[in-house]
N, C-alpha and C positions, 0 to 999 in steps of 0.2 A: 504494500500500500504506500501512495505517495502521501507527504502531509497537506492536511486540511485548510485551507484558510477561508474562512467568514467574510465579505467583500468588506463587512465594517467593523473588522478585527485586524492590526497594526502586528498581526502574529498567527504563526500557523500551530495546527493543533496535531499533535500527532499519540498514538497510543501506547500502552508501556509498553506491547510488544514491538514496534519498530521503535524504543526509543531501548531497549535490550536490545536490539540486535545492531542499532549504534554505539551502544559502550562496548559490544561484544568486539564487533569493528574494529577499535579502539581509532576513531576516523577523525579526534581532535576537537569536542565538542566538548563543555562544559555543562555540570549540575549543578543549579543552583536551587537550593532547596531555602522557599520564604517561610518556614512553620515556624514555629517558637521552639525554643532550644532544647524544652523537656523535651515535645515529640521528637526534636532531629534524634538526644541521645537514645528516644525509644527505639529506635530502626530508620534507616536511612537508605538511600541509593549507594553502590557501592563508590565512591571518591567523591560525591556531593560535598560541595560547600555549602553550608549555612551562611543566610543571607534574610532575615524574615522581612519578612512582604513590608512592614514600616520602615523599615533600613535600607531597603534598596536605593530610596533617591540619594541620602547622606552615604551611602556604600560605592556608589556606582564607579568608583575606580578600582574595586577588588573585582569587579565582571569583565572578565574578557570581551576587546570588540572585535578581534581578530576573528574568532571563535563562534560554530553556532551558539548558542544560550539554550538549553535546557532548563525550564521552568517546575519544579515538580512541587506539588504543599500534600495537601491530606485528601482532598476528594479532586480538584482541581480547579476549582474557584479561587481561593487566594494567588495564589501561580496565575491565572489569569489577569489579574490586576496587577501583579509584580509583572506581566507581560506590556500591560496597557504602560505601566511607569517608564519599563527602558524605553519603550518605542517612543515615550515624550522628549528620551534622553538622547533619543539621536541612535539606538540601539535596530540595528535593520534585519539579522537574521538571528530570531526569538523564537520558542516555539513553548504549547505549554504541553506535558504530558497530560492527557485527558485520564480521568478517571483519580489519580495522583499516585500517593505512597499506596494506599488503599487497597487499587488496582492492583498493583508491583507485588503486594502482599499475597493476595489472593492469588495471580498466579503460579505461585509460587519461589518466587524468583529472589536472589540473594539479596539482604540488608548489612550492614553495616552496625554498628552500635559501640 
């Protein structure tokens, strides 16, 4: 599957399974994970950065712009809005995993902690 973008969405949406088979890759894309720091240490994306969805504007020089952007939070609405912030910030290849940590979990797929 290719990623999704929304005509009035500044970011495309893609799911955890192609966003696993991008870290699998290892093709140079960054995690940025916006939850709050309890959840990140609950389980995490494997090499995600912490980054929560109120800190990204005052963070935005710890985000690669070289780099896709990997958006992931808890269902995928916060990651959404951390998508809408870079794209104000000038941020052009964003993406949010849909579903989020949630998704990632459920498939079974490795966390971090």
């Amino acid at each position: 599957m290719l990623p999704r973008q929304n005509i009035v969405e500044p970011f495309k949406r893609i799911t955890v399974d192609e966003a696993k088979a991008r870290l699998d890759r290892r093709d140079g894309c960054v995690v940025i994970d916006v939850r709050k720091p309890n959840e990140f240490q609950a389980g995490h994306l494997p090499g995600a950065k912490l980054v929560p969805v109120d800190d990204v504007v005052k963070r935005q020089q710890e985000i690669p712009r070289d780099r896709d952007v990997l958006f992931v939070c808890g269902v995928g609405q916060r990651s959404a809005l951390a998508c809408e912030y870079a794209a104000a910030l000038g941020f052009t290849t964003i993406f949010n995993i849909e579903g989020g940590t949630e998704a990632w979990v459920k498939k079974g797929y490795p966390v971090e902690k």
